[in-house]
C-alpha positions as CSV (number, residue, x, y, z in Angstrom):
1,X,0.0,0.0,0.0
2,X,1.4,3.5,-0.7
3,X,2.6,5.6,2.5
4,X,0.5,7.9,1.8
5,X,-3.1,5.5,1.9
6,X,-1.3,4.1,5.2
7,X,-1.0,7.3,7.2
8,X,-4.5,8.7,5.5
9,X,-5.8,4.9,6.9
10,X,-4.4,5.5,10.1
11,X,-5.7,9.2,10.8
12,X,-9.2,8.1,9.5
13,X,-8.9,5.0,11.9
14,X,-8.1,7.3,15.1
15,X,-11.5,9.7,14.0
16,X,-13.2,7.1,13.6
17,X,-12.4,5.3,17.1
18,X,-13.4,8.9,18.5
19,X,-9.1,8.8,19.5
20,X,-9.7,12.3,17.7
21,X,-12.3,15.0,19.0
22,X,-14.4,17.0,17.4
23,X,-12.4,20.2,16.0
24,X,-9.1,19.2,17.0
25,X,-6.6,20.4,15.1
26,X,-4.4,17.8,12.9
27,X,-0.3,18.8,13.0
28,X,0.7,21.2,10.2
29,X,2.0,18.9,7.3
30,X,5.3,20.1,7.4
31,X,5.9,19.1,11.6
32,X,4.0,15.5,10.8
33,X,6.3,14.7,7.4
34,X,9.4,15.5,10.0
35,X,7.8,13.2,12.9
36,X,7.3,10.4,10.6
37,X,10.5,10.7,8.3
38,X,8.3,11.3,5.2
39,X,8.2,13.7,2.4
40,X,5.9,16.7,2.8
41,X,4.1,15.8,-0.2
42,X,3.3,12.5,1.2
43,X,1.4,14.2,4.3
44,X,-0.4,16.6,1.9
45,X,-1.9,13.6,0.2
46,X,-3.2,11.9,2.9
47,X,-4.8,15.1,4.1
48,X,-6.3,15.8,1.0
49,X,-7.8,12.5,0.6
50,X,-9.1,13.0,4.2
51,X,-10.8,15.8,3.2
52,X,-12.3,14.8,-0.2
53,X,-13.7,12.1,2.1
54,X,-15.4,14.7,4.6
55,X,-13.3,13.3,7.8
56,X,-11.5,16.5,8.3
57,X,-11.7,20.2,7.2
58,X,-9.2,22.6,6.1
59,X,-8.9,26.0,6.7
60,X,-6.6,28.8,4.7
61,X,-4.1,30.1,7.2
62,X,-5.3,27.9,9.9
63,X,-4.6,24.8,9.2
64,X,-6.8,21.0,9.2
65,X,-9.6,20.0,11.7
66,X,-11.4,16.9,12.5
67,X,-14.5,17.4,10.8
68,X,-17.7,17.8,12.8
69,X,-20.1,16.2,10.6
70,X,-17.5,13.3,10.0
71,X,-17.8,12.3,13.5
72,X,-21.2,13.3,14.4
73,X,-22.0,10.5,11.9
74,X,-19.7,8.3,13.0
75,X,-20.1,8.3,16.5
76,X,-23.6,7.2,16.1
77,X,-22.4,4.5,14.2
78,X,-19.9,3.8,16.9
79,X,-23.2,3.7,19.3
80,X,-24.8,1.3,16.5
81,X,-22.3,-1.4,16.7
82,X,-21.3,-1.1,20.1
83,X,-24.9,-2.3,20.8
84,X,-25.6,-6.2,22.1
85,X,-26.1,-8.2,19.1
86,X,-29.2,-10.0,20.1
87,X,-30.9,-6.8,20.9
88,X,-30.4,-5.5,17.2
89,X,-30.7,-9.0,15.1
90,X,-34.4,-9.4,14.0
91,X,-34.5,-12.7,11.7
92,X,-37.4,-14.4,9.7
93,X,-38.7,-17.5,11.1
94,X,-36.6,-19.6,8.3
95,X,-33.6,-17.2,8.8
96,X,-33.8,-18.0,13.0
97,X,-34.2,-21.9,11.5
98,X,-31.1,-21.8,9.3
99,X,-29.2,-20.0,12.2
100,X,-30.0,-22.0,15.0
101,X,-29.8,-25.5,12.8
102,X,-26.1,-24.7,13.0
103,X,-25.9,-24.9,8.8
104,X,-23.3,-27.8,7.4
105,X,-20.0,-27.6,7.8
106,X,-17.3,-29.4,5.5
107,X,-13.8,-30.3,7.2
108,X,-11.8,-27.6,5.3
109,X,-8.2,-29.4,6.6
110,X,-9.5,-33.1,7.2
111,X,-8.0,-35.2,9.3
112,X,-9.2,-39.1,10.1
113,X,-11.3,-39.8,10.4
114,X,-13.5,-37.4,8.5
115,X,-16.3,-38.3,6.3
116,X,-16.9,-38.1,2.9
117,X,-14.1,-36.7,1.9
118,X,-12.8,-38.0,-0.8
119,X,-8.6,-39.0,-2.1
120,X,-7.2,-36.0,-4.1
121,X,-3.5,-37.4,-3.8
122,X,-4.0,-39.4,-6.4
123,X,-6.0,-36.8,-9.0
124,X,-4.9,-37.0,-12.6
125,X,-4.3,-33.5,-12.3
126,X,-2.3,-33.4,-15.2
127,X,-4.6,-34.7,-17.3
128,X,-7.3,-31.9,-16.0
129,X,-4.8,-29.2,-16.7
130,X,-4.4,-30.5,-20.0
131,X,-8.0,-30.8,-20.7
132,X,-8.6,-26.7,-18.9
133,X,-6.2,-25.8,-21.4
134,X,-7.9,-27.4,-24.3
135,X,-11.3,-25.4,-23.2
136,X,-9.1,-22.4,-23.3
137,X,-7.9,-22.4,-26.1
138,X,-10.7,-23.7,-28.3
139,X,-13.6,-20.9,-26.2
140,X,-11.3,-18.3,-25.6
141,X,-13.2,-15.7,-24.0
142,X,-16.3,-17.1,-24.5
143,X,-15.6,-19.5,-21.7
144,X,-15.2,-16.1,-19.1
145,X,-18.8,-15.2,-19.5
146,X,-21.8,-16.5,-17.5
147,X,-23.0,-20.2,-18.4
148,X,-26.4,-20.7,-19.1
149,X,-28.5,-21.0,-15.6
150,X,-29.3,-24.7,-16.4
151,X,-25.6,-25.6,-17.0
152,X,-23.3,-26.2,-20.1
153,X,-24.7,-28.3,-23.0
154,X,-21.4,-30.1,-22.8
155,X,-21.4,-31.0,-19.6
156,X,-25.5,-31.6,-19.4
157,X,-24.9,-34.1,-22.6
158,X,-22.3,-36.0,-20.5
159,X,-24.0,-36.1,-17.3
160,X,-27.0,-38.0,-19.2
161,X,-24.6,-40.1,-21.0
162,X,-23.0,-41.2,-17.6
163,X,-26.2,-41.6,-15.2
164,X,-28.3,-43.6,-18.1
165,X,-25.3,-45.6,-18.5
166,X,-23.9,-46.5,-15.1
167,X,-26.9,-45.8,-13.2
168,X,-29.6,-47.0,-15.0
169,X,-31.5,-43.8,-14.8
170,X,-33.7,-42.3,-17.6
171,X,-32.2,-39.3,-18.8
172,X,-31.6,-36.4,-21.6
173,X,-29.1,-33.5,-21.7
174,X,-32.9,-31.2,-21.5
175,X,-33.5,-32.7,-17.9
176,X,-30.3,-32.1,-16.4
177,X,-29.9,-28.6,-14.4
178,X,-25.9,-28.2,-13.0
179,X,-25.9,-26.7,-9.7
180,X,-22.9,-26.1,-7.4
181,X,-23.6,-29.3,-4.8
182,X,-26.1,-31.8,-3.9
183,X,-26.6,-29.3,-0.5
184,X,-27.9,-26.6,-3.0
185,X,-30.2,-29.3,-4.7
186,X,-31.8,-30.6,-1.7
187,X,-32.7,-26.5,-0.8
188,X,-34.4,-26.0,-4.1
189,X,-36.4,-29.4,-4.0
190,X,-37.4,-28.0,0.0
191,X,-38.6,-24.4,-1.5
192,X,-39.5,-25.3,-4.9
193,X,-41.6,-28.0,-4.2
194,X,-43.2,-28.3,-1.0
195,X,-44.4,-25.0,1.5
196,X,-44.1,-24.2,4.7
197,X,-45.6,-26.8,7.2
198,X,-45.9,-29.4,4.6
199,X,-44.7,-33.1,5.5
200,X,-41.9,-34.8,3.7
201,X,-40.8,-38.6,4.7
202,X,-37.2,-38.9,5.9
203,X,-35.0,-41.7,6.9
204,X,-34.4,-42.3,10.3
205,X,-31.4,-41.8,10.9
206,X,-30.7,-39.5,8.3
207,X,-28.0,-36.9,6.3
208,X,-28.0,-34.1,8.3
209,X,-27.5,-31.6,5.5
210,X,-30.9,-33.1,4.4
211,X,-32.8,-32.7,7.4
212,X,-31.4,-29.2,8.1
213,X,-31.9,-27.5,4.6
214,X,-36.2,-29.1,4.8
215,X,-36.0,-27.8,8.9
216,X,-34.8,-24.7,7.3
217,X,-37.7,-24.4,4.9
218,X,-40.6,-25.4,7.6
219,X,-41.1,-28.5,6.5
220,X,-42.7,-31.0,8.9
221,X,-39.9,-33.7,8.8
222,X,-41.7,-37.4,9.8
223,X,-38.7,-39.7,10.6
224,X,-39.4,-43.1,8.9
225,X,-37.2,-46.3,10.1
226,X,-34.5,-48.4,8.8
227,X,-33.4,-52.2,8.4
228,X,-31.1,-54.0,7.2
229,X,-33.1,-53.6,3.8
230,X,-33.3,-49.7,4.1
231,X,-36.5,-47.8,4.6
232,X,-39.5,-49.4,5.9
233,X,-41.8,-48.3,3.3
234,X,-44.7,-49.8,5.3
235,X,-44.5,-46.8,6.9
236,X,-45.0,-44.6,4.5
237,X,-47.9,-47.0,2.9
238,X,-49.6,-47.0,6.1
239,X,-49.6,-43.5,7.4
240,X,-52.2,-41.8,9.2
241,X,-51.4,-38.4,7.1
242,X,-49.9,-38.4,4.0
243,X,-46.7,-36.5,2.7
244,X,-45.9,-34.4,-0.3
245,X,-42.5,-36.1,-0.5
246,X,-39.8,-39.1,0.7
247,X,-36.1,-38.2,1.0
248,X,-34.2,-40.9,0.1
249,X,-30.3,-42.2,-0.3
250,X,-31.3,-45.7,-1.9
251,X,-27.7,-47.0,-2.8
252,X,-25.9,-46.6,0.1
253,X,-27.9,-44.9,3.0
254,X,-26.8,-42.5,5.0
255,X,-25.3,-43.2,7.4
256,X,-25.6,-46.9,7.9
257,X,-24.8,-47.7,4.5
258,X,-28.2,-50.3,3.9
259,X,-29.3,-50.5,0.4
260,X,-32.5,-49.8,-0.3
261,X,-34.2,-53.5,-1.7
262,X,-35.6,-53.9,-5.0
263,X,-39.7,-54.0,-3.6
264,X,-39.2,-51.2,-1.8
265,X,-38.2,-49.1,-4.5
266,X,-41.4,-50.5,-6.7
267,X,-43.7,-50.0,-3.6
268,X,-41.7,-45.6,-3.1
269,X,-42.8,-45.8,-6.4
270,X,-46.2,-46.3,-6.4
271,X,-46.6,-44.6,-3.4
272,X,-45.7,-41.4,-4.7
273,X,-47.6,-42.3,-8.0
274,X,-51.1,-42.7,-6.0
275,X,-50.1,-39.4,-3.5
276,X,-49.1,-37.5,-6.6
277,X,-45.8,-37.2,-4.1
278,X,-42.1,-36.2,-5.6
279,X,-39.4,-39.0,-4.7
280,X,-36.3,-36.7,-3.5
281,X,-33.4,-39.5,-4.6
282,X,-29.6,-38.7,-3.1
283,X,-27.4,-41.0,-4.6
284,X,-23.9,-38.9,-3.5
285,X,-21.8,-41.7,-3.6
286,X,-23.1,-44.3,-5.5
287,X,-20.0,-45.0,-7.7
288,X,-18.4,-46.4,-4.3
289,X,-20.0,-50.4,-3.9
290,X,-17.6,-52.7,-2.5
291,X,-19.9,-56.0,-3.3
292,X,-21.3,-56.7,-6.3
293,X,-23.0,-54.5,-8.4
294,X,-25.2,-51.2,-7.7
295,X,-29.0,-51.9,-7.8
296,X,-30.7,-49.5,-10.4
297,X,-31.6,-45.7,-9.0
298,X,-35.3,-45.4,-8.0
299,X,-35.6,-42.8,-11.0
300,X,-34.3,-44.9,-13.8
301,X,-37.4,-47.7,-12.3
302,X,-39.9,-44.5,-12.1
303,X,-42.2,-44.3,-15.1
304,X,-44.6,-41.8,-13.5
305,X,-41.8,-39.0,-13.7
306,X,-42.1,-38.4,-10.1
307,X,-38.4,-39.2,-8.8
308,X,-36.0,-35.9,-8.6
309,X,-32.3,-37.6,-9.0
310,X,-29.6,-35.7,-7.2
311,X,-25.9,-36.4,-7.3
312,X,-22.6,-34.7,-7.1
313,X,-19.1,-35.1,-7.9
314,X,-17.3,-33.8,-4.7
315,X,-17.3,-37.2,-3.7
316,X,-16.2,-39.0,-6.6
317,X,-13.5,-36.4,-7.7
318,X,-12.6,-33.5,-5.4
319,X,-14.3,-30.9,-3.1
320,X,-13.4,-27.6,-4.5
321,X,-14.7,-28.6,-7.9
322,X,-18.2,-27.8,-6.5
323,X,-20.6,-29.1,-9.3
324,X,-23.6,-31.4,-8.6
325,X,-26.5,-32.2,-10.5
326,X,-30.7,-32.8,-10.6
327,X,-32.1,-35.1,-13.4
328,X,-35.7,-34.1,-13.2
329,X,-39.0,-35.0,-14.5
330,X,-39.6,-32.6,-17.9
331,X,-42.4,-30.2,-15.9
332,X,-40.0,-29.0,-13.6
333,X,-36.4,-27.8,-15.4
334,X,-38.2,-24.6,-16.4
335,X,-39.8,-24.2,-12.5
336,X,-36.0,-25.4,-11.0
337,X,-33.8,-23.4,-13.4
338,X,-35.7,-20.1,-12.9
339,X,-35.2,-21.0,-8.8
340,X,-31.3,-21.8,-9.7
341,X,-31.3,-18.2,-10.8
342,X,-32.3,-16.5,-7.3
343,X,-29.3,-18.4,-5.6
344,X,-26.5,-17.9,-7.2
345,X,-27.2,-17.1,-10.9
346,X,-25.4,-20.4,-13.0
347,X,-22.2,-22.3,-12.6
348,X,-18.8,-21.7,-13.7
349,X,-18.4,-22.7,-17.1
350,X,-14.7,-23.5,-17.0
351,X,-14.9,-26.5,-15.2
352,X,-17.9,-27.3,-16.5
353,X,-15.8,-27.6,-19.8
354,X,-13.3,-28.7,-18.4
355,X,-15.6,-31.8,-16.1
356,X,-17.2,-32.4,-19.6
357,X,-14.2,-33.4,-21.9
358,X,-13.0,-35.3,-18.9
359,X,-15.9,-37.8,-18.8
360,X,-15.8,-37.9,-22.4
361,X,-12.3,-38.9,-22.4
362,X,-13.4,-41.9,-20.2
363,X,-11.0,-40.4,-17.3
364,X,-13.7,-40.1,-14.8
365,X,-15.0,-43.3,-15.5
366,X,-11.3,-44.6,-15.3
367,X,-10.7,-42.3,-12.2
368,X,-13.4,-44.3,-10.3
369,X,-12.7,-46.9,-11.1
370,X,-9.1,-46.8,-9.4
371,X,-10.6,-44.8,-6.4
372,X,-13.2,-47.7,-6.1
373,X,-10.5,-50.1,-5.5
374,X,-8.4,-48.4,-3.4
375,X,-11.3,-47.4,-0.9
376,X,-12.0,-51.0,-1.0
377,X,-8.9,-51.4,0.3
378,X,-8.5,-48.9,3.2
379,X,-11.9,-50.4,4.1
380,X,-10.5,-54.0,4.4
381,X,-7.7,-51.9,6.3
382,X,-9.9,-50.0,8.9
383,X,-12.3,-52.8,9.5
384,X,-9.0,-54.6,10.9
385,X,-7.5,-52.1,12.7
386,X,-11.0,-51.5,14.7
387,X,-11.4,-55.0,15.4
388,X,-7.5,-55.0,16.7
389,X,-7.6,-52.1,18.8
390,X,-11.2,-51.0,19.5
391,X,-12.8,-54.2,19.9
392,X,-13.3,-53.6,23.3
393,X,-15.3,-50.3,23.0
394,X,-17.0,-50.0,19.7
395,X,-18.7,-52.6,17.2
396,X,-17.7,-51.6,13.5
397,X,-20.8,-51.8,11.0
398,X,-19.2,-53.0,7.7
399,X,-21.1,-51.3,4.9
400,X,-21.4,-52.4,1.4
401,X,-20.4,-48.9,-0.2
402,X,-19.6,-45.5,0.9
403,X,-17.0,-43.8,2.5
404,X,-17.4,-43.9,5.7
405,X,-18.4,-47.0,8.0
406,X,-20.9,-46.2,11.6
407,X,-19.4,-47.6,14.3
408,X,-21.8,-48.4,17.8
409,X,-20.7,-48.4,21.5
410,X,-20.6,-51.6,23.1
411,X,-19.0,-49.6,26.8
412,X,-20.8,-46.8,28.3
413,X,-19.7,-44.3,26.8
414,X,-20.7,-40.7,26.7
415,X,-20.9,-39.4,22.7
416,X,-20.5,-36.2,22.7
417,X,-17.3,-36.4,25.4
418,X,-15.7,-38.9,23.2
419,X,-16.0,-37.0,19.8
420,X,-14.7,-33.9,21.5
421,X,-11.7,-36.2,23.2
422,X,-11.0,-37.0,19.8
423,X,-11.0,-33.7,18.2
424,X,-8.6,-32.9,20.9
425,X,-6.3,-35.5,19.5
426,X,-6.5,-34.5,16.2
427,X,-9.3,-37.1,15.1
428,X,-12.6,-35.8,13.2
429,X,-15.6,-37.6,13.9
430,X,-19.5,-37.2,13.3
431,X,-21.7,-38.9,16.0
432,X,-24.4,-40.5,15.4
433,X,-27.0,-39.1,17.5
434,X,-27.5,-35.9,16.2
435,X,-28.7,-37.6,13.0
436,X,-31.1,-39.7,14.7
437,X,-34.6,-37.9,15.3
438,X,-35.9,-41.3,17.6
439,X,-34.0,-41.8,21.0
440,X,-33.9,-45.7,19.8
441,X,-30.2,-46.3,18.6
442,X,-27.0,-46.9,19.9
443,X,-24.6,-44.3,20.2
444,X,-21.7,-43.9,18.1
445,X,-19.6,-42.4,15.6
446,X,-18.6,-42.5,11.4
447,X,-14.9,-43.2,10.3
448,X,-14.6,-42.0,7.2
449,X,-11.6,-43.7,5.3
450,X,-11.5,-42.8,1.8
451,X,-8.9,-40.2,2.1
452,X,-6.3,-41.4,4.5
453,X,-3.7,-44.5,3.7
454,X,-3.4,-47.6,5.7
455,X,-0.5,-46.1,7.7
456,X,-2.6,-43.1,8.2
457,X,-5.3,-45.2,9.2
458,X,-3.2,-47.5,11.6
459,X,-2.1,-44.1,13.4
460,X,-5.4,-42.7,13.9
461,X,-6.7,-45.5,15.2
462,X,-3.9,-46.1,18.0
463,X,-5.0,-42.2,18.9
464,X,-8.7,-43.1,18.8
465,X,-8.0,-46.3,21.1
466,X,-5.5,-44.5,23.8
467,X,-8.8,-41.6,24.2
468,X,-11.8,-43.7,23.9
469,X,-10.1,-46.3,26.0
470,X,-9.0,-43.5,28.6
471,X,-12.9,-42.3,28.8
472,X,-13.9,-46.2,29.2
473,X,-11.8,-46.0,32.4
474,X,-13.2,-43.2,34.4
């Protein structure tokens, strides 16, 4: 910053802390250049930006003043912000329920064992850069403007390509809207389709970031439980008041990692078919099964067009790339893209681009298919490691997919003091309570595993033993 800006900066700083009164007189230029060891001309500047600004006034033959309307203003201001928060802050009932849910917070530095977060070690970064640079080059400047609010032809094209393929899902490039996450996804289906004290169907336990954004939006959230088979559909069949909508996460459920079976996507199905319901279907990590092959998504079996498809690929390639996705049924692109627009406008189409030659290339199925394999793996690895050296606190619950595996107490031991322990170690967790909404589960924790190596793994473990078995002992 020029010297000048600085001391101008620091004058304006000492009016505006009041450290200056009303009228006082500012030293001549000449005395304040000697003081500080500056050129005149540097003081002069800083005054005169002062007083283009209105914080001081300056007078022929008398010199510069702190100006009295400068701080008149600015002590009231002072007065404004020095005020207790909670007297001022006046929020709308969804505004108080975003605050208070406590929104959902990613692990910016992960450390094991947090979930969901994906290996970026091993990105074919190269290979990305290459493929940016071939977007660059062949869009020029087109690729700097704004991208159309439903996403980049490209990338919509691919996206079809890939979920019809892989997925079995019914899909065309005209039914795909891009959005920046899953999170963002789940908001518009909570505000676009349902209103304010309307009931939606919700796993029990269930993703948090789900539950919070339909809390958020009013929704009456009617907790639904799980087997070893998934949802209990009964439940829904046989409620006593219907619902608008189901959230589901079908392929691997969050968080025990069930599968949803086979009848009880036919019977979600003709459940919301008979309701005239929507199917809300999270499939965030799908790409990630460990035994056998993935069952079909519950949109690619949905002929009525009621299942919304949501995915993402933060989990299957890397955080920061932010870009998720909605197949929806044809009547609502137009309704969904026009909401898109209030958030946050459209996505950025460089890594759109970019995203889009890279599953044509076949890199991101290729990419997958590595990072399959190696999760599998460290899976193998942490399942062992647990049974080693936390079989006397915690019983692991081996899922079939994911990235992350629930583990239950088998000692009594307090959740919340463990998971804080742990933090204090250097260990993330996420308990398992808070995403319950019934008191009838076990307590426990998620290890996520996906981004840490075996050694990694075989450290953090140690750690989590020598706390949780310290806590056991008290």
């Amino acid at each position: 910053m020029p010297l000048h800006a600085r001391i101008q900066r620091a004058i304006r700083q000492l009016i505006v802390d009041s450290a200056l009164d009303v009228g006082k007189p500012l030293p001549a230029s000449r005395a304040l250049a000697k003081s500080l060891g500056v050129s005149r001309d540097t003081v002069e500047s800083a005054y005169s930006q002062l007083h283009a600004e209105g914080f001081i006034e300056r007078r022929v033959g008398s010199g510069s003043f702190v100006s009295e309307r400068a701080q008149g203003s600015l002590r009231r201001g002072t007065a404004q912000r020095h005020r207790p928060q909670r007297e001022s802050m006046r929020l709308s009932q969804r505004g108080a329920a975003m605050y208070q849910g406590g929104g959902v917070r990613d692990f910016l530095a992960p450390r094991p064992f947090a979930p969901g977060v994906p290996e970026t070690r091993s990105f074919p970064l190269q290979t990305w850069e290459r493929l940016e640079r071939q977007v660059l080059k062949e869009y020029g400047t087109l690729a700097l403007a704004h991208s159309p609010p439903q996403g980049m032809e490209p990338l919509r094209r691919a996206i079809a390509d890939y979920v019809n393929l892989e997925r079995g899902a019914h899909a065309t490039p005209d039914r795909v809207l891009v959005l920046t996450s899953s999170q963002q996804a789940m908001t518009l289906c909570a505000t676009v389709l349902l209103d304010a004290g309307d009931r939606i169907f919700i796993e029990d336990p269930v993703y948090h970031g789900a539950r919070r954004a339909f809390d958020a939006a009013g929704l009456e959230c009617v907790p639904v439980p799980l087997d070893a088979h998934g949802m209990r559909v009964e439940h829904l069949l046989n409620a006593a008041q219907p619902a608008k909508a189901v959230f589901l996460t079908p392929s691997h459920q969050f968080p025990t990692g069930a599968t949803l079976a086979l009848d009880r996507r036919f019977a979600v199905i003709e459940w919301a078919r008979r309701h005239q319901a929507w199917i809300i279907e999270d499939d965030y990590d799908s790409e990630f099964h460990y035994a056998g092959k993935p069952t079909a998504c519950v949109q690619g079996l949905d002929a009525h067009d009621r299942t919304i498809y949501i995915g993402t690929f933060t989990k299957s390639l890397f955080p920061g790339l932010r870009i998720g996705y909605m197949v929806l049924p044809p009547q609502l692109v137009e309704p969904m893209t026009v909401a898109r627009t209030l958030l946050d406008g459209h996505s950025a189409p460089i890594p759109q681009l970019t995203l889009a030659r890279f599953m044509e290339g076949g890199h991101f199925g290729a990419h997958v298919r590595t990072m399959r394999g190696v999760y599998a793996e460290r899976l193998d690895v942490l399942v062992r490691l647990v049974r080693k050296h936390l079989a006397d606190v915690v019983e692991p619950r081996v899922p079939l997919g994911g990235m992350q595996m629930p583990c239950v107490f088998i000692r009594d031991i307090p959740e919340r003091e463990a998971i804080d322990a742990a933090r204090w170690a250097g260990i993330d967790l996420l308990g398992l309570t808070a995403l319950h909404a019934s008191s009838k589960h076990k307590a426990g924790f998620l290890m996520g595993f996906a981004a840490y190596t075996r050694d990694e793994l075989e450290v953090a473990v140690k750690k989590l033993a020598s706390v949780l078995l310290a806590l056991g002992r008290r």
